[in-house]
C-alpha positions, 0 to 999 in steps of 0.5 A: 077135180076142178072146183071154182070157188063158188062151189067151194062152200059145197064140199064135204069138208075132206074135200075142202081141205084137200082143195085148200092144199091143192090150191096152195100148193100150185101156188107155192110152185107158182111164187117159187118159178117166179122167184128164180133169184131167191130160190138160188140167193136167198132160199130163207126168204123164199120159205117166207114169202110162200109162208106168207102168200100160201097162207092168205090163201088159205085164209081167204078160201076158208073165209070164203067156204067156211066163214063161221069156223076158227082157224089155228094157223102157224103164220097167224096170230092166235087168239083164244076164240078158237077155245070155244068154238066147236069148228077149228081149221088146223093149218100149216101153209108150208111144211117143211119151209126150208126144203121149200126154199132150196127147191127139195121135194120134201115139203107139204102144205096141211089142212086138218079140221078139229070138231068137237074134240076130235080130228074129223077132217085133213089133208096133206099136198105134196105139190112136187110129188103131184100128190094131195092125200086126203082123210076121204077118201083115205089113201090106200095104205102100201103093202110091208116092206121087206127087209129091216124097219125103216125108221123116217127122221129129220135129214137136218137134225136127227135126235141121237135117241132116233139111231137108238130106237132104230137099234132096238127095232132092228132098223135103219134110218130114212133122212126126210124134210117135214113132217107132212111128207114124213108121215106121208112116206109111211102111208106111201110105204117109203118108210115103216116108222115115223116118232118124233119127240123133239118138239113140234106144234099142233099145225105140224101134226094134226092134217098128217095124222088125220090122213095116216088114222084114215089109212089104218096106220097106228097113230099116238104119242110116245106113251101111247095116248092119243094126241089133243088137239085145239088146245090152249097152248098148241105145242105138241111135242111128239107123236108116233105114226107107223104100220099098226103091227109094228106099234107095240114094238115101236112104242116100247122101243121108244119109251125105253130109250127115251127113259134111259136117256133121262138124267 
């Protein structure tokens, strides 16, 4: 679908945020053909260049399409307007900015929409893939894999507790980049499981667990309630997503080993 920028304002907002990481992908994939010199020398300062470029798009396509509503984005500024308006755009121009720098395909740009208390619109690109997956219509969840749980996790850093959830589901480990194209490889069916209890910000979670929820997968923190978005701080350390018939087992697998490895 070709949308001008007139017609923007017309979307439905799934839509929009599906064409705000559209957009901002392309670019992406544009700053970092341009930049071929960075992309071999300086990787680092790649990931902050399309920061910074994809996030002004953004900004500017919102400002363009929904002009009356807050936006918490992860390379702006926050302000505590956001705490009382009833409209929030959650976005994260590039997700996954070190796999964007060296040129790995595990990164996605996130566009999610908070009103009034709940997550009511997202949308995740994973521009390498050619892939947008948006909350509507929701991406067709990929039948259960066959053999052991697979369980997504950092491909940098991933927490020691992880191989002992793994262990205790009878599993093994997936390595990944962001956390867009973690949560992304369960609705895709690369993976079963994705937790995440090391620390992440609402921009990390909100557009892919918009998506994942419209897919039919299970989606909670690590004790089992449902995450808040729009908070006044917006740190929101974990998160589970994962197919609906595994989240018992995950869940008690997870708090178990989380629990013995309190002090």
């Amino acid at each position: 679908m070709s949308v001008g920028l007139s017609e923007l304002a017309g979307l439905s907002d799934p839509l929009l945020a599906g064409e705000l990481v559209r957009r901002a992908g392309r670019l992406l994939q544009r700053v970092r053909a341009d930049n071929p010199g960075l992309a071999a020398d300086d990787p680092k300062a790649l990931g902050r260049m399309g920061d910074r470029e994809s996030n002004e798009l953004i900004l500017g396509l919102l400002a363009s399409a929904r002009p009356q509503d807050a936006v918490l984005s992860e390379e702006s500024k926050d302000t505590s307007e956001r705490l009382s308006a009833s409209r929030v755009w959650i976005i994260d121009p590039v997700d996954g900015t070190r796999e964007y720098g060296e040129s790995r395909e595990d990164w996605a740009v996130h566009a999610a929409l908070w009103q009034d208390g709940r997550l009511v619109a997202g949308a995740v690109a994973q521009p390498d893939l050619a892939a947008v997956f948006t909350s509507d219509p929701p991406p067709d969840l990929a039948p259960a894999g066959e053999g052991p749980v697979r369980l997504v996790v950092s491909r940098t850093r991933p927490p020691v507790w992880a191989q002992a959830v793994a262990a205790g589901l009878g599993g093994v480990l997936v390595p990944m980049g962001s956390a867009g194209a973690k949560v992304m490889s369960v609705v895709r069916g690369v993976s079963d499981v994705y937790v995440h209890a090391g620390g992440q910000y609402e921009w990390d979670s909100a557009a892919p667990v918009a998506v994942a929820r419209a897919a039919g997968l299970h989606v909670s923190r690590v004790d089992g309630s449902e995450p808040a978005y729009n908070q006044a701080d917006p740190y929101l350390p974990d998160i589970v997503v994962c197919r609906p018939e595994l989240a018992a087992r995950v869940l008690a697998a997870t708090q178990q080993v989380l629990s013995d490895a309190q002090p």
